[in-house]
VOPA-585920 format. One record per residue: z, y, x of N, C-alpha, C in turn. Coordinates in steps of 0.02 Angstrom, whole numbers, plus 50000, padded with zeros to 5 digits. Layout:
N
ZYXZYXZYX...
//
This chain:
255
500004994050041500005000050000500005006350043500345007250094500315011250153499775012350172499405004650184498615006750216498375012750151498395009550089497905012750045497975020350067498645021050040498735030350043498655033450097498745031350159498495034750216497735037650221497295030050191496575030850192496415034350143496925038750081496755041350034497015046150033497275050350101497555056550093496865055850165496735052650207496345055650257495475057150231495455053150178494785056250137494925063050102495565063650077495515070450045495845077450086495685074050140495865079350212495115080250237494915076750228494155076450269493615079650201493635078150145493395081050094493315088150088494105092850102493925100650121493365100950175493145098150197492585103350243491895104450188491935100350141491165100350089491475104750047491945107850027492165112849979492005109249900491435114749885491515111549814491115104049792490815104449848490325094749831490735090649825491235091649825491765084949827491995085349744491505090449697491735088949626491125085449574490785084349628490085081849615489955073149613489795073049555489705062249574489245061549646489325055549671488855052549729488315052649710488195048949648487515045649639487125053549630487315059849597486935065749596486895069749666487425067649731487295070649802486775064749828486615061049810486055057749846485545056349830485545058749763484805060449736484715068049766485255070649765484905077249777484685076549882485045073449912484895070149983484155068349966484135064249938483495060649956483005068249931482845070949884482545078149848482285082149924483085083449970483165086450017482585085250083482755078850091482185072750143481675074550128481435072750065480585074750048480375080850079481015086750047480645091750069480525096550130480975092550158480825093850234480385090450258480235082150250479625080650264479015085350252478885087150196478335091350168478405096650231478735101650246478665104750271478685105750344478745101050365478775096850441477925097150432477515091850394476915088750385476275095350395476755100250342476495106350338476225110550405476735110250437476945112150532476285109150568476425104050562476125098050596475455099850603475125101750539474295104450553474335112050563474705116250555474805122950567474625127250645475325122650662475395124550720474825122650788474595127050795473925127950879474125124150935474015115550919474365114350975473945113251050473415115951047472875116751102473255121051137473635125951132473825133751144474555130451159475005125151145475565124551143475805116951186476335117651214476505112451251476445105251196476285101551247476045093151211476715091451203477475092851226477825087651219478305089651140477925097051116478115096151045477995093851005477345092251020476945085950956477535079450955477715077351004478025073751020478765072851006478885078350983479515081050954479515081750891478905082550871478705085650777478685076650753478555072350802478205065150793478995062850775479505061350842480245061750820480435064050768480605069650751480535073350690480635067450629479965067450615479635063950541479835059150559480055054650600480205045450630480895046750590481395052450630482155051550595482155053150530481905057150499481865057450444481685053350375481275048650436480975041950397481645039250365481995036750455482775033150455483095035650407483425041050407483845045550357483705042950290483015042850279482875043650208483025035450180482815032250205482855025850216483645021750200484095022950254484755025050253485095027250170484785033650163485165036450093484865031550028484205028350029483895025149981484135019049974484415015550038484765010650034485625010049994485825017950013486705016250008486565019049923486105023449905486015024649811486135017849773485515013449787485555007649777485955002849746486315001149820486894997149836487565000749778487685006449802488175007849732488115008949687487445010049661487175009149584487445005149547487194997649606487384990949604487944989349605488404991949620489294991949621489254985349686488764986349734488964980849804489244983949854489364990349858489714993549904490154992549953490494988149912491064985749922491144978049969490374976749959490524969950000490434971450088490734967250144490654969550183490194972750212489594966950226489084966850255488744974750221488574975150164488144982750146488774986750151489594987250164489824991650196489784994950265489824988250301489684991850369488874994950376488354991550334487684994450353487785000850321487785003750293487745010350225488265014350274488955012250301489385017050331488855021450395488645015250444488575015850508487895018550495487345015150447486725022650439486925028450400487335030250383487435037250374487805039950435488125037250490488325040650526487585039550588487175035050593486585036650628486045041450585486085043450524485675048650495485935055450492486715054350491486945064050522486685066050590486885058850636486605061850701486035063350713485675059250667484635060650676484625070050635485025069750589484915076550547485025080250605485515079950642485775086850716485155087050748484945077950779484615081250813483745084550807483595083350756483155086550710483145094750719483715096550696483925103550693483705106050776483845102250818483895105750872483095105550876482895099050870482175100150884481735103450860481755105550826481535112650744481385119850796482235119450797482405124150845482075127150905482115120950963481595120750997480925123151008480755117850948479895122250930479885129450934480285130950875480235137950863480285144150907480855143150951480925144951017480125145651082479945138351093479295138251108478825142851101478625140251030478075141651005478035150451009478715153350981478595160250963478555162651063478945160351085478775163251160478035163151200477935155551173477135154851206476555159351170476845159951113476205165851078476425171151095476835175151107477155180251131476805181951226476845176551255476625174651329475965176851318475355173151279474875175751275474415180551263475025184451240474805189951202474495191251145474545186151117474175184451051474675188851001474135191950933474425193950868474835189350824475525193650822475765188650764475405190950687474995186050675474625184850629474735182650570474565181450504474665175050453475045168650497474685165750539474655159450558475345159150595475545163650649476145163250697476765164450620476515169450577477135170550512477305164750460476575161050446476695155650426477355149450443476925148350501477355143150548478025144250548478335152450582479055154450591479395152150519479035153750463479285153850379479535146150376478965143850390478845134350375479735133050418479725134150483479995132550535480795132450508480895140050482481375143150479481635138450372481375138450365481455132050299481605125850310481235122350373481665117250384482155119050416482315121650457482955122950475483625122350430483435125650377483725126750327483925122650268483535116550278483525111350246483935106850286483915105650342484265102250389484905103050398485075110050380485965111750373486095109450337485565110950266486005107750184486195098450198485485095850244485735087350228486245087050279486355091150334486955089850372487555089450327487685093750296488345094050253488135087650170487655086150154487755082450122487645076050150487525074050222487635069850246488375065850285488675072650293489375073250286489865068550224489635070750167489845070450114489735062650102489165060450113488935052650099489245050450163489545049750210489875048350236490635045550212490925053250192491535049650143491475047550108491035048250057490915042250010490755034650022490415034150065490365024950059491045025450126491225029550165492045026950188492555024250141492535028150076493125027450022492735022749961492255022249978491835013849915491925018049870491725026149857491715027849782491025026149743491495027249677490805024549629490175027749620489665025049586489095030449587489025035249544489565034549472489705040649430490375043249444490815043549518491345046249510491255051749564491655056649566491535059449643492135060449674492135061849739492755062249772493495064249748493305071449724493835073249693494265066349646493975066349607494175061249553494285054949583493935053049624493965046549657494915046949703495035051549719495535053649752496175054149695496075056949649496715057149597496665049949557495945046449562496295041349525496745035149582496515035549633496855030949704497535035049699497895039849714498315044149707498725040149655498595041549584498725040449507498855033849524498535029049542498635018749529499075018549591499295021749658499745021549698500405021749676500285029349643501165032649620501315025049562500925024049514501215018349482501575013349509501075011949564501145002949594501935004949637502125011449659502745012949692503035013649643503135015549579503525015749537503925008749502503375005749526503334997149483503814993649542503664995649599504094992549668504884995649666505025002549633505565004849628505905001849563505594999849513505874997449458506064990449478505664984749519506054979449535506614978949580506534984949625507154982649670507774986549621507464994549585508084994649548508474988149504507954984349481508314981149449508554973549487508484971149528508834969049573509274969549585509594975749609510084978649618510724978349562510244979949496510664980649454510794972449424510494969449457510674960249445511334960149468511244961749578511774959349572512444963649589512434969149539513174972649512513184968149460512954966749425513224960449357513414955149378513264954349442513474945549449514124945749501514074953349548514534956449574515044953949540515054958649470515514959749438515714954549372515344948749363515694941949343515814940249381515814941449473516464936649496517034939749506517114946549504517664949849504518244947249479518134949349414518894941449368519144936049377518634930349429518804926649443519274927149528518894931549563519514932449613520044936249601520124940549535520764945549535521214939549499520954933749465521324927649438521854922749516521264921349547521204918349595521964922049638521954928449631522624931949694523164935149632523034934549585523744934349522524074928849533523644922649535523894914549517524234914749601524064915849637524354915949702524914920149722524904926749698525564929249678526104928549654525864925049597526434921549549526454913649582526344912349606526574906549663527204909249696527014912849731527384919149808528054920349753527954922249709528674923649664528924918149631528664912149615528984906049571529454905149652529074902949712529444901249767529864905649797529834913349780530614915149789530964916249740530814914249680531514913849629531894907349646531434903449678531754894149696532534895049747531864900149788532374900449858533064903149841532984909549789533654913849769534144908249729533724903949678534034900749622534614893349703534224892549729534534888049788535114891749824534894899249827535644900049887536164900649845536074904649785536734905849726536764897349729536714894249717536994885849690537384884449758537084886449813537424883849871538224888849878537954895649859538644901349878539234897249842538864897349771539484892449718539954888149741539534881449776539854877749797540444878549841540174884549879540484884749948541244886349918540974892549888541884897149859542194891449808542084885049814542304880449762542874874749808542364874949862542704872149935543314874349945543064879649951543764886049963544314885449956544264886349886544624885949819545094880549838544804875149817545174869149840545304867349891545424869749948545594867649979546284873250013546144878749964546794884449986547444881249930547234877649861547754874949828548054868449872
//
């Protein structure tokens, strides 16, 4: 029971960093995840033919290629753990540890995404800048495109966050954290209440049984008392019979 509440105060310690998503069911943060994926794909894809890469270092293609690969993963990842708790299997090991450990390999692909975004952007605007080329439609495009995924990549960071604690704590697919947390909370305080009512009453067993044997030992040292006194009324009733005699001796023997 210890384990439980520990693991159910450290989810709702770890929950403040998502603020209000944690009042949100799972199954609606990972539809909206997966929503998220697409549309950064789209706009990755978008990039992809945009950007002049005759004019631009080769090892971004190569980066834009990464890119769309993790995103694949990610998406993949979140489509799998929807699924599974749709299905109420969450819970079994095997799709626990898979669903835990790809969401924690799809936050890290989301970071490093971000950086690689980043990157580009950095690049690209310097090398057109280097050339002296007009920022044009085409260089404003790209920065727009660029600067959207970026932006998209924060949001699945934090809702990748979020699906994290969720398949940590096996919540359901119509419950969400919050709630998931007061009802673990709520079936704890009972099950300690239910543990305090047996030992109270335990306890209160044995003051009752305490106290039916009580009578029998305050019997037990009366009857033994009144022993202690039958045997010195004996002893008293013996010396008077003996004094008697004596002053009888006396007696007769002074006549």
């Amino acid at each position: 029971m210890k384990g439980d509440y520990d693991k159910t105060m450290r989810i709702k310690r770890l929950s403040n960093f998502v603020g209000c998503l944690k009042k949100f069911q799972s199954g609606n943060i990972s539809l909206l995840l997966i929503i998220v994926h697409f549309i950064t794909i789209i706009l990755c894809v978008m990039n992809l033919f945009i950007i002049p890469w005759k004019r631009v270092k080769t090892y971004l293609l190569v980066l834009r290629i990464l890119i769309l690969a993790f995103l694949g993963i990610a998406l993949i990842c979140i489509s799998f753990n929807m699924i599974v708790r749709k299905r109420q299997k969450l819970g079994v090991r095997t799709f626990f540890y898979i669903g835990f450990y790809g969401s924690i390999i799809s936050i890290i692909c989301t970071t490093l995404n971000f950086i690689f975004i980043l990157i580009s952007v950095i690049t690209v605007t310097v090398k057109i800048k280097k050339n002296g080329e007009k920022t044009g439609a085409q260089f404003n495009s790209i920065l727009t495109i660029e600067i959207c995924s970026l932006i998209t990549l924060l949001i699945e960071f934090f809702l990748w966050y979020y699906e994290i604690i969720v398949v940590y704590g096996v919540v359901k697919y119509d419950e969400s954290i919050k709630e998931f947390v007061e009802r673990k909370l709520k079936f704890l305080q009972s099950q300690n209440e239910k543990v305090v009512n047996i030992e109270l009453g335990s306890k209160i067993h044995d003051n009752i049984t305490n106290s039916r044997d009580m009578p029998a030992k305050h019997l037990e040292e009366y009857s033994i008392s009144n022993n202690r006194i039958e045997l010195s009324a004996d002893k008293i009733g013996k010396k008077e019979i003996d004094d008697s005699k004596l002053n009888e001796g006396k007696s007769s023997n002074a006549s």
